[in-house]
One Martini backbone bead per residue (centre of mass of N, CA, C, O) as a GRO file, in nm:
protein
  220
    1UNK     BB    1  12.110   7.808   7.584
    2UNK     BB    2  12.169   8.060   7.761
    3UNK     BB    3  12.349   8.242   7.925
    4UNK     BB    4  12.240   8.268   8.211
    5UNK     BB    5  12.140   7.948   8.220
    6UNK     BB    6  12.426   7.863   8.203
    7UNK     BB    7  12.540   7.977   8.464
    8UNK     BB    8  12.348   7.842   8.662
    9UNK     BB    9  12.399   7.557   8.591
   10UNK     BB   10  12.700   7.546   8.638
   11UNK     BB   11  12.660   7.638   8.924
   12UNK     BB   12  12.487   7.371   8.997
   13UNK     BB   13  12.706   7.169   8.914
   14UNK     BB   14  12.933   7.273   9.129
   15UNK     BB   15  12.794   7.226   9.379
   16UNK     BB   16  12.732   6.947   9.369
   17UNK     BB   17  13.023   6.792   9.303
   18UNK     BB   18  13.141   6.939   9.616
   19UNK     BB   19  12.849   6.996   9.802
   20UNK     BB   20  12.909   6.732  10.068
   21UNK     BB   21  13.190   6.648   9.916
   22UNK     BB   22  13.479   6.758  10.127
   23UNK     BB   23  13.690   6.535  10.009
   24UNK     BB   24  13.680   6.571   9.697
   25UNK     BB   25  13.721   6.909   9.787
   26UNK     BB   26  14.055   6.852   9.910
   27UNK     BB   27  14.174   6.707   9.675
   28UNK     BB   28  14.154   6.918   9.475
   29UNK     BB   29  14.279   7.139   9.628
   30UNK     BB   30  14.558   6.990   9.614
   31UNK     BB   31  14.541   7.006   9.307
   32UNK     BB   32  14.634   7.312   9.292
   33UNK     BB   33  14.907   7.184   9.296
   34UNK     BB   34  15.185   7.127   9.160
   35UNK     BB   35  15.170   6.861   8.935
   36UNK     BB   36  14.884   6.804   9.064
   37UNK     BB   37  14.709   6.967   8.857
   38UNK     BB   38  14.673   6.709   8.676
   39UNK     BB   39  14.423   6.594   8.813
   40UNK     BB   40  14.261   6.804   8.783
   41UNK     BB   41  14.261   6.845   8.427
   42UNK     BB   42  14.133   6.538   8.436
   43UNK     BB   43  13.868   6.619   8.540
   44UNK     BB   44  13.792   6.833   8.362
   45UNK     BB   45  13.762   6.655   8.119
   46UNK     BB   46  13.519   6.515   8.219
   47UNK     BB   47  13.320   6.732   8.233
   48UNK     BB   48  13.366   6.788   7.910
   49UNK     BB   49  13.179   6.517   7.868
   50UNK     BB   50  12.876   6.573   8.040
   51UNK     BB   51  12.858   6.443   8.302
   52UNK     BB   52  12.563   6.285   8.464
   53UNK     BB   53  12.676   6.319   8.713
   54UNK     BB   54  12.929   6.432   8.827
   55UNK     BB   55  13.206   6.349   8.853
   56UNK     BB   56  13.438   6.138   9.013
   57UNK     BB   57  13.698   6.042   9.205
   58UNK     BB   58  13.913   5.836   8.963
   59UNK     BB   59  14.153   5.700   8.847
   60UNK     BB   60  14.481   5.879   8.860
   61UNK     BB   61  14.624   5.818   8.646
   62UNK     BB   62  14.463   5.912   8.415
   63UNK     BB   63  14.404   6.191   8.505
   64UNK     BB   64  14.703   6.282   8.514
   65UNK     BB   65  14.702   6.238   8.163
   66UNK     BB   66  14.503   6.392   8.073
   67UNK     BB   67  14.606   6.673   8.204
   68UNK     BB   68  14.858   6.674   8.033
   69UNK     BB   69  14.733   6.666   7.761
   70UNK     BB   70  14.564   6.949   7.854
   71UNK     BB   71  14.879   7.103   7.854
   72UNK     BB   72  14.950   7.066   7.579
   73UNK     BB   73  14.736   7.178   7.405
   74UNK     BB   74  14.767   7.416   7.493
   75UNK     BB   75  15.037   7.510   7.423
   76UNK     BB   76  15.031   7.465   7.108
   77UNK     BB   77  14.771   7.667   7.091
   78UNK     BB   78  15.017   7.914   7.182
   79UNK     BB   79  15.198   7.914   7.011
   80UNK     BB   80  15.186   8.200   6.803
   81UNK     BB   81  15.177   8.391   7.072
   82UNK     BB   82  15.494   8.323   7.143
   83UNK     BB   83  15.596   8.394   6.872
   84UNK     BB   84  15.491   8.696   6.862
   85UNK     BB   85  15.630   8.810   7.114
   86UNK     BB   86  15.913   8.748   7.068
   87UNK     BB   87  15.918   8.959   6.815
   88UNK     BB   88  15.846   9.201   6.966
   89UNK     BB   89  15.982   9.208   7.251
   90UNK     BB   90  16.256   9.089   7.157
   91UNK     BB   91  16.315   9.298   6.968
   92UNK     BB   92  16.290   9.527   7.160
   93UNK     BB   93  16.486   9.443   7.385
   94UNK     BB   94  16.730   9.457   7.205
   95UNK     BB   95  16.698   9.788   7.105
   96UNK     BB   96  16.742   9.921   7.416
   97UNK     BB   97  17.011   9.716   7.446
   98UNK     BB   98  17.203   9.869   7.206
   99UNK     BB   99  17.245  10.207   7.257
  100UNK     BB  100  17.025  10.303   6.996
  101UNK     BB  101  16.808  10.536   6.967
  102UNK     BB  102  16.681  10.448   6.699
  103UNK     BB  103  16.618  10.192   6.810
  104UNK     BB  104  16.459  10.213   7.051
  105UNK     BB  105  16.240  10.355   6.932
  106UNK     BB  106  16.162  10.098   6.780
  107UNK     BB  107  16.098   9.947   7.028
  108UNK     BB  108  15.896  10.062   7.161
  109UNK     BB  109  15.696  10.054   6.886
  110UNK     BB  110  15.677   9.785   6.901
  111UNK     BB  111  15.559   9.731   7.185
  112UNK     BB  112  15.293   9.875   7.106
  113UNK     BB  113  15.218   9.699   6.858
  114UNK     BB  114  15.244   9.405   6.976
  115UNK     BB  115  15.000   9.410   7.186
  116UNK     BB  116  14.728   9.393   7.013
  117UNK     BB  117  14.830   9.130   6.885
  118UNK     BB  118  14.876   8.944   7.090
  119UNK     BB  119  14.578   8.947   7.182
  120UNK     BB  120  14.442   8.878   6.951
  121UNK     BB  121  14.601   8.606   6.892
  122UNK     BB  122  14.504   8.499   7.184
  123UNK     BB  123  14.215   8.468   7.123
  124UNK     BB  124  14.242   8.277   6.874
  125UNK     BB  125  14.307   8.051   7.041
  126UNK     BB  126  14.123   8.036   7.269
  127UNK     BB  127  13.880   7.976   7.053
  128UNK     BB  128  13.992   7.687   6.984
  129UNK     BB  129  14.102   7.549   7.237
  130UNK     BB  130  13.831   7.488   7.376
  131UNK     BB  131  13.729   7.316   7.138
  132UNK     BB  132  13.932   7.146   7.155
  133UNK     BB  133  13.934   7.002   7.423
  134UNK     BB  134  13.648   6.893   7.388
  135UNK     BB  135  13.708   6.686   7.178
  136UNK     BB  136  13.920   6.515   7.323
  137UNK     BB  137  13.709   6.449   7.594
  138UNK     BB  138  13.440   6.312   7.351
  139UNK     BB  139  13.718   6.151   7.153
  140UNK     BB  140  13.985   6.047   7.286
  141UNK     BB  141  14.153   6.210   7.089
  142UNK     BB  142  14.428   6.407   7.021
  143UNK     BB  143  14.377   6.530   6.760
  144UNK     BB  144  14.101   6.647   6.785
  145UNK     BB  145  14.283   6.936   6.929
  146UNK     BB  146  14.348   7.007   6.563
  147UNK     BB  147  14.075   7.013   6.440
  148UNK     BB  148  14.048   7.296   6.218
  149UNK     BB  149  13.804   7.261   6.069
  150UNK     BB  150  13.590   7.138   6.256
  151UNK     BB  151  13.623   7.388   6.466
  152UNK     BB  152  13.528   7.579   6.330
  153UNK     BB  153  13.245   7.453   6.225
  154UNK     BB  154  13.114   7.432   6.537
  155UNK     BB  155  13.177   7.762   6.587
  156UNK     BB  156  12.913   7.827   6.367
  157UNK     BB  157  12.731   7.656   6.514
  158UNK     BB  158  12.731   7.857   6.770
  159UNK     BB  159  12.854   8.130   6.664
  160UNK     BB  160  13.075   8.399   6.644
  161UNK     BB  161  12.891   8.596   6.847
  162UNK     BB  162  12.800   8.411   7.081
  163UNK     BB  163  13.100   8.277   7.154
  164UNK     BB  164  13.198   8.544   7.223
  165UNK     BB  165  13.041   8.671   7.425
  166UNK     BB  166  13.022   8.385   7.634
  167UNK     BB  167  13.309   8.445   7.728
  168UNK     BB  168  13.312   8.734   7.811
  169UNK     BB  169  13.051   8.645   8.057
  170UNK     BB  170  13.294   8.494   8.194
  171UNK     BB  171  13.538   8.626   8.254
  172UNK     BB  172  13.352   8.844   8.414
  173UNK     BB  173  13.272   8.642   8.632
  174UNK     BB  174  13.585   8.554   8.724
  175UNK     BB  175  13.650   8.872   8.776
  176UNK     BB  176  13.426   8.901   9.005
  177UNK     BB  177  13.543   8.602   9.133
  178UNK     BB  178  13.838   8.721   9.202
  179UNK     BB  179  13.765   8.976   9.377
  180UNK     BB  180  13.657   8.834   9.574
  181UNK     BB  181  13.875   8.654   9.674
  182UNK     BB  182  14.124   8.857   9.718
  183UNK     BB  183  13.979   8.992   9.950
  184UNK     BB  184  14.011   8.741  10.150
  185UNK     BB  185  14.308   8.713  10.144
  186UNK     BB  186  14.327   8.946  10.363
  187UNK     BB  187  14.302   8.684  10.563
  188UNK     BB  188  14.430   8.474  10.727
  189UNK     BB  189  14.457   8.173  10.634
  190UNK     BB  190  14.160   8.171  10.509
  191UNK     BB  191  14.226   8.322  10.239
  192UNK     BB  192  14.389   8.065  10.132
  193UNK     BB  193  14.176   7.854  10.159
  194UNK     BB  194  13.951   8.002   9.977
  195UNK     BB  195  14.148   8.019   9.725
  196UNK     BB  196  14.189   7.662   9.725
  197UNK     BB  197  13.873   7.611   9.689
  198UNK     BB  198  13.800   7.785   9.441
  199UNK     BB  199  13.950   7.642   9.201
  200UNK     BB  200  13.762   7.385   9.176
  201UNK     BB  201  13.487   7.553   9.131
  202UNK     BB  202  13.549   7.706   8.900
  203UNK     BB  203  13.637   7.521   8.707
  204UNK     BB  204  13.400   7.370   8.663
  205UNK     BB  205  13.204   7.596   8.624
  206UNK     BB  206  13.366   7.691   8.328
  207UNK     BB  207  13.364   7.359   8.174
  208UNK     BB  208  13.076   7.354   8.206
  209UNK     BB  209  12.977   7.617   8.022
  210UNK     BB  210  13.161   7.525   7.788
  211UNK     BB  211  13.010   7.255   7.744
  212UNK     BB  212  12.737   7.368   7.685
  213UNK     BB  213  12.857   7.561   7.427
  214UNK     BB  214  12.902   7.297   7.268
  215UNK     BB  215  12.593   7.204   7.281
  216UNK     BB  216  12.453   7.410   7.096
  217UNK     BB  217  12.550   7.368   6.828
  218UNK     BB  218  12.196   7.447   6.672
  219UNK     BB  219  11.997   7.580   6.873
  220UNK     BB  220  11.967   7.906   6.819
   0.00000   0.00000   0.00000
């Protein structure tokens, strides 16, 4: 499946979804509150089952833990992130307010040179955590989303130039639907509602992208 079919496709699945199907989609929005948030991201799980058609809001409290799950599992593959950012900021941050000119700048420096690796390093980290959480999702085992041997080898089968364009190519659309309901945000009251509306379309749409993308590998 190329990039255009998969935007397609993602998004004809995310329609389906929650398109005429109401109480199901003031639901998600309603979970895309704090805390509630948790049964958002175990609905994602079940998306990125592959799962056709889209999957019902049914047993909450799986959902309520799988998404748990889902938060952890991001986060573990963050921490090398938070590492980094910490030892450039976190020192930079220091020598700032140390009050040794000669520190100072070497604090600036850090935070200079800080921010394009904290960025790699986030990168990377968000290309297996990807792949890692389709694996949790596919084998319901929590190990299996930081199997890094095979999600390289995954990753491999998908192409690394593949994957990573087709990442860029969603992100892209999703900051060009972020910019486009920022402003709708202008709108009083229905701007908020819109943007709590958009929230649960654009999961399904960007991790059924992730699944559609996960399933690909072997087949370019």
């Amino acid at each position: 499946m190329g990039i255009g079919d998969n935007l397609g496709e993602s998004f004809a699945y995310a329609k389906e979804a929650l398109v005429g199907k109401w109480v199901k989609w003031i639901i998600l929005m309603i979970c895309s509150l704090p805390i509630l948030s948790f049964i958002q991201g175990g609905y994602i799980i079940r998306v990125l089952r592959s799962t056709e058609p889209a999957p019902e809001l049914e047993d909450y409290g799986q959902l309520f833990i799988d998404g748990l799950l889902y938060f952890i599992i991001w986060l573990i593959w963050m921490i090398p992130v938070i590492i980094v950012a910490m030892i450039f900021f976190g020192g930079a941050l220091l020598a700032l307010i140390s009050g040794s000119d000669a520190l100072g700048m070497a604090g600036v420096a850090g935070m200079f040179i800080g921010i394009p690796i904290t960025f790699i390093v986030s990168i990377l980290c968000a290309l297996f955590a990807y792949i890692g959480v389709v694996r949790f999702a596919r084998m319901e085992k929590f190990g299996e989303a930081f199997a890094f041997g095979e999600i390289k080898d995954k990753i491999g089968e998908i192409g690394w130039g593949n994957y990573f364009i087709s990442l860029v190519v969603l992100i892209i659309a999703m900051w060009i639907i972020g910019f486009i309901v920022g402003i709708l945000l202008l709108i009083p009251i229905l701007g908020w509602i819109i943007l709590l509306a958009s929230i649960p379309f654009l999961n399904i749409f960007m991790f059924r992208y992730i699944s559609n993308l996960y399933d690909s590998a072997g087949t370019a």
